[in-house]
N, C-alpha and C positions, 0 to 999 in steps of 0.2 A: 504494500500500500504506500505511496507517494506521500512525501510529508506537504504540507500546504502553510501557507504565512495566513495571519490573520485578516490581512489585506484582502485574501480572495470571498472570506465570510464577510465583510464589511457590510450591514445592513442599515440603510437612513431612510426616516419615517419621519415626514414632515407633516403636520396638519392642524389645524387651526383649534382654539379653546370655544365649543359653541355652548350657548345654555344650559343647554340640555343634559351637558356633562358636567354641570357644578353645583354648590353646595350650597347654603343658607347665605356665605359671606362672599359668591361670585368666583371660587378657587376651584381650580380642578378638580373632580372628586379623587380621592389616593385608588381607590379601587379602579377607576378609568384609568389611569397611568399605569398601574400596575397589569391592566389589560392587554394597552399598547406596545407595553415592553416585553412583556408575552409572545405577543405576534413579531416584534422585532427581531428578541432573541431566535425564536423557534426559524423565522428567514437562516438566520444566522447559520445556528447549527445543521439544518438542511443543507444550505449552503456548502458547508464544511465537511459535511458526511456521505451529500446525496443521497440520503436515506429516510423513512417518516421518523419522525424523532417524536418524543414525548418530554413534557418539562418532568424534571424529577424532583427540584427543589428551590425553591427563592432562598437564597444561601446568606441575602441581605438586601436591605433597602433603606436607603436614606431619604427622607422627604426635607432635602435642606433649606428649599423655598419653596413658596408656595407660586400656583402657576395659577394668573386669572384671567378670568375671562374677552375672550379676543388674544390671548397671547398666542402665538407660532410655537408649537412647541417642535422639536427635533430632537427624537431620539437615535442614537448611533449605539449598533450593535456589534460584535465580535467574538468569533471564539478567542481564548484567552493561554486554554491549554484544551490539549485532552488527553485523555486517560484509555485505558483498553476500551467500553464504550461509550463512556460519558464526555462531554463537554462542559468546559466551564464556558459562560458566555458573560462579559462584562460589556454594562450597559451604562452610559453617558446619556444624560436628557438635558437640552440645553431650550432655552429661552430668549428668544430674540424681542430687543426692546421696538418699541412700535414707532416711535417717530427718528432712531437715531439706525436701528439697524444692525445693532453692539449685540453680539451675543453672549450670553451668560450661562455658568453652567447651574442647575436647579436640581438637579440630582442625577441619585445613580445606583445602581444597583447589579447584583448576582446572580446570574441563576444558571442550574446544572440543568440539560436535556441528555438524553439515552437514545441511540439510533438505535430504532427496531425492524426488523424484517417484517413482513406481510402478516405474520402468527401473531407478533407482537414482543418476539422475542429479540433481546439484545443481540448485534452484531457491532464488530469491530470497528473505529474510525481512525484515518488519517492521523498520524503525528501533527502538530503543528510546532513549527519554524518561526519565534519573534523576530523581527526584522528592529524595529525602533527601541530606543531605551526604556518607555515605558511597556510597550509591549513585554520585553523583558520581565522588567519589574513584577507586572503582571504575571506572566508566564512562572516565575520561581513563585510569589506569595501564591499560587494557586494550589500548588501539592502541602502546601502548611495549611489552607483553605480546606481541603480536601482532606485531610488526616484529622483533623479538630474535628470537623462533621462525623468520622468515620468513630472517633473516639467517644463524644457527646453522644450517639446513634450505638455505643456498646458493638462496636462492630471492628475494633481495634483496639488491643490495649496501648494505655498509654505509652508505655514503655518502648513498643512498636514504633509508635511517631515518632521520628528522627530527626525531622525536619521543625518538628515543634521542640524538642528538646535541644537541638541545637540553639536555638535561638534565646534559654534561660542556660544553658551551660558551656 
């Protein structure tokens, strides 16, 4: 299997803040974001896998602004790492101001998908290759990302994480 850069899962999801997705105070609803970024990652890891994937976990989510009504929002997806058949896929949501055209970034978030065969069963993906610094970055905190879940989930003893003990010893 061909390793691939993050560059080629690169998914952007540009679309406007209407009504009907917001809340008593005109703000995004967190659950519609969380929607979008859904469908963004899942482009993502297809993308990366060529396979149907399934989300497997929201690994995290930050709500560091709030996003209101009429804003442009853009979300940018990517795989980050992956694993025998999971991908991590980090997700960037930015906010464009409305009379200057400055973008900002507004949040961001985690989440793991699993490429399945037609049964539904896991099959193997692609290595991926960071190419840029933060890519990188990404790419190593993801097997510590990965190990933490694996540990918190009793699915690895501590002692196992290498990659998280390195990091206290």
């Amino acid at each position: 299997m061909h390793p691939k850069f993050p560059s080629e899962s690169l998914t952007i999801l540009t679309d406007l803040v209407l009504p009907s997705e917001t809340n008593p105070l005109n703000n995004l609803f967190g659950g519609e974001l969380l929607a979008r970024m859904d469908r963004a990652a899942s482009i993502a890891a297809r993308r990366h896998s060529r396979r149907i994937v399934v989300t497997a976990s929201v690994n995290h989510v930050a709500f560091n602004r709030s996003i209101a009504l009429g804003s442009v929002v853009t979300i940018e997806a990517k795989v980050s790492r992956s694993f025998n058949t999971s991908m991590e896929i980090f997700i960037d949501v930015w906010i464009e101001d409305r009379e200057s055209g400055v973008r900002a970034k507004a949040n961001e978030a985690i989440y793991s998908f699993v490429a399945v065969d037609e049964q539904g069963r896991p099959v193997s993906v692609p290595p991926v290759i960071p190419e840029t610094e933060l890519e990188k970055e990404r790419y190593d905190a993801a097997l510590r990302r990965k190990q933490l879940s694996l540990v918190l989930a009793g699915k690895m003893k501590p002692a196992e994480a290498t990659e998280l003990k390195a990091l206290f010893f």
